[in-house]
C-alpha distance (Angstrom), angle and dihedral (degrees) to the residues before:
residue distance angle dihedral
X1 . . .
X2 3.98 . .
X3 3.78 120.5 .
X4 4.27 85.8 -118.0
X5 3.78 85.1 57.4
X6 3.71 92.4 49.7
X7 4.02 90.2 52.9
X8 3.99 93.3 38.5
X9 3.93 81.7 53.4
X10 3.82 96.8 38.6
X11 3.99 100.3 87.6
X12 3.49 94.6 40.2
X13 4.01 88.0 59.4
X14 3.68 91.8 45.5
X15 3.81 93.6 45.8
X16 3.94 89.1 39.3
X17 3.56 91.5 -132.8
X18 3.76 131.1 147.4
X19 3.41 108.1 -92.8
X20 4.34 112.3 -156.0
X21 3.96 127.1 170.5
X22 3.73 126.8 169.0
X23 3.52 122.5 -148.4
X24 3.77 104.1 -9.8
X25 3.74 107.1 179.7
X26 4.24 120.5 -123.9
X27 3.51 134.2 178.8
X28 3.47 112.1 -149.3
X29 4.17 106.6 -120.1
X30 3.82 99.9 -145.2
X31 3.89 87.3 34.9
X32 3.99 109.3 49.5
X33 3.88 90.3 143.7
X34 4.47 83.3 71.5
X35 3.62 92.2 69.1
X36 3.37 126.0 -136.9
X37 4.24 112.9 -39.3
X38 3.41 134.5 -166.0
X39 3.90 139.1 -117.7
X40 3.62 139.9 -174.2
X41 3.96 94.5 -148.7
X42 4.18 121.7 -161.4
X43 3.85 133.2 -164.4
X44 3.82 108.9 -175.5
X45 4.08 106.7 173.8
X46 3.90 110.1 -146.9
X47 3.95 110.2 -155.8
X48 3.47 135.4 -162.3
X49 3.64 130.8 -126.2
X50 3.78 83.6 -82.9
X51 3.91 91.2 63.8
X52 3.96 82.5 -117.9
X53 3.77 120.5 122.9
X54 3.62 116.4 -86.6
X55 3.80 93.6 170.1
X56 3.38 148.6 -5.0
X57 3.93 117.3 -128.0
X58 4.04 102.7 -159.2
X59 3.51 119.5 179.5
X60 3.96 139.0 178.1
X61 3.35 134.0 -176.1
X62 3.71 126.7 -163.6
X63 4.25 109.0 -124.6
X64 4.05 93.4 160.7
X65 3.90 91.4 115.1
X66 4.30 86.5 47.9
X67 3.80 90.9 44.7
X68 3.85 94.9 49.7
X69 3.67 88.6 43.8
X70 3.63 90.8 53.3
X71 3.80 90.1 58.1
X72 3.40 90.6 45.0
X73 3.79 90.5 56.6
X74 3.79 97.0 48.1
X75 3.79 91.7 44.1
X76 4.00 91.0 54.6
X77 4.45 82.4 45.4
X78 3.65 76.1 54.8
X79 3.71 101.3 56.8
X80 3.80 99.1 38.5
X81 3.26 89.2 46.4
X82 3.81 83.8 62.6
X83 3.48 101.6 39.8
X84 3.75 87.3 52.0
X85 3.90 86.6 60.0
X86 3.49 99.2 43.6
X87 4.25 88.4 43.7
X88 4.20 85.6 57.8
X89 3.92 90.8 40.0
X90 3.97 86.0 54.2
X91 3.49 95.6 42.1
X92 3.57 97.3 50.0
X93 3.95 91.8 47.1
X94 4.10 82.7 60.9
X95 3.43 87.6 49.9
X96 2.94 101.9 49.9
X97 3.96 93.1 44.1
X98 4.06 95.0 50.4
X99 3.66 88.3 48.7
X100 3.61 93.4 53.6
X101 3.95 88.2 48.1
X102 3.41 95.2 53.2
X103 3.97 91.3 43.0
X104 3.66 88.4 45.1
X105 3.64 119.8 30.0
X106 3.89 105.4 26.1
X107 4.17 99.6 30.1
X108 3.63 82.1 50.4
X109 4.19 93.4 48.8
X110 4.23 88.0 43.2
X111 4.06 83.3 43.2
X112 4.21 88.5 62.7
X113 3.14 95.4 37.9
X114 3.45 95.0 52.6
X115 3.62 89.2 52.8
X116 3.69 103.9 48.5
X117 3.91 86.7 51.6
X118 3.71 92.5 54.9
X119 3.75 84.3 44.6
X120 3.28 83.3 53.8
X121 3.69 100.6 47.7
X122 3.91 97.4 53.0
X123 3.62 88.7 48.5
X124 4.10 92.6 57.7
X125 3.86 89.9 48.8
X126 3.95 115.5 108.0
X127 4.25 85.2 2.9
X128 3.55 113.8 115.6
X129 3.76 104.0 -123.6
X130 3.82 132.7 -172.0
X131 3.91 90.2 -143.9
X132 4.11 129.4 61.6
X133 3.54 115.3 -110.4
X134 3.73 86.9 -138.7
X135 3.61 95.6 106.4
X136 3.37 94.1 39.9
X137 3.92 90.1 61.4
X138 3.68 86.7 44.1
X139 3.91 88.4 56.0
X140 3.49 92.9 56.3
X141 3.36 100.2 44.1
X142 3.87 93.0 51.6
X143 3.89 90.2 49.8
X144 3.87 88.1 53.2
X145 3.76 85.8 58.0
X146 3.26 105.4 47.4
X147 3.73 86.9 39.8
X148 3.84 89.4 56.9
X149 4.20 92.3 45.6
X150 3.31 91.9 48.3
X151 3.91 97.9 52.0
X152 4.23 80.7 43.3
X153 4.03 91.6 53.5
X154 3.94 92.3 43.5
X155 3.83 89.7 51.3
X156 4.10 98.0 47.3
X157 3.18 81.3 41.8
X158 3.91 100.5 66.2
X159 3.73 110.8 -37.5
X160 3.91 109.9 -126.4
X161 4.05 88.0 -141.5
X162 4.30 87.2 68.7
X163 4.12 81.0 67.4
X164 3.66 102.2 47.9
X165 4.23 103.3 14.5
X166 3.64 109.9 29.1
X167 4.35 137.9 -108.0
X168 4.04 82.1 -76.5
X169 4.10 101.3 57.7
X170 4.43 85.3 31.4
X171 4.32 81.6 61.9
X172 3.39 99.4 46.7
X173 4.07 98.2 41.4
X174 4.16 80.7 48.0
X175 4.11 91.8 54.3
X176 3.82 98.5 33.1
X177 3.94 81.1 50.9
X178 3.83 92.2 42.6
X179 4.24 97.1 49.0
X180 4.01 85.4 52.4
X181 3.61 93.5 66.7
């Protein structure tokens, strides 16, 4: 074995103490081209009835293929560990992008059509019509609904106050909003 094994080994001999390493790396000095290997290394000192050393029990045990599969194991935590990040990055980005869709786009379409049927409605009252205002009524009030589950499905969605307020003011807007109903 190599001289700095011999004086890593050297006080445990002396002492006649167990000597125990785990995976203690070794390159191989008429084989370079193996790469560095691994060995669980083991100096057990058998004594006589003396209590001197009669022998010297010295065992190794190759645990390269363990050792690279260890690596291997913490550089594939590694990666999921970053796809998992950039999988809740993406998925918040859509979030955030259908909320502000629904916020923008179709609130703002159910907004004017709210309008023109209220519009609508207050020029029908006192006018003698041929139709029922009934469904006009109904109109609104179904706009105003969707309106209202819209704006509820954009803001569970991704709350616009996360942006511009913080997780903290987002919560509280979300259970203050939540108790009224």
């Amino acid at each position: 074995y190599p001289s700095a094994l011999e004086q890593e080994l050297e006080p445990f001999r002396k002492e006649k103490r167990i000597y125990s390493r785990a995976a203690r790396p070794f390159v191989f000095p008429d084989h370079p081209e193996w790469g560095t290997t691994y060995w669980d290394l083991g100096l057990v000192p058998i004594l006589d009835q003396a209590g001197e050393i009669e022998l010297l029990l010295f065992t190794l045990k190759d645990v390269t293929g363990q050792v690279r599969a260890e690596e291997r194991s913490l550089q594939y935590v590694a990666q999921l560990k970053a796809l998992s990040h950039r999988m809740l990055t993406v998925q918040e980005e859509e979030r955030r992008a259908i909320a502000r869709e629904l916020h923008d786009e179709i609130g703002q379409g159910l907004t004017a059509v709210k309008i023109h049927l209220q519009a609508m409605e207050l020029a029908c009252q006192g006018c003698k019509l041929s139709f029922s205002t009934e469904g006009l009524l109904e109109a609104l009030l179904t706009t105003g609904t969707i309106l209202d589950q819209v704006r509820n499905l954009s803001l569970n969605l991704r709350p616009m106050q996360i942006d511009d307020l913080g997780l903290a003011a987002a919560l509280h807007s979300l259970v203050v909003r939540d108790a009224a109903t």
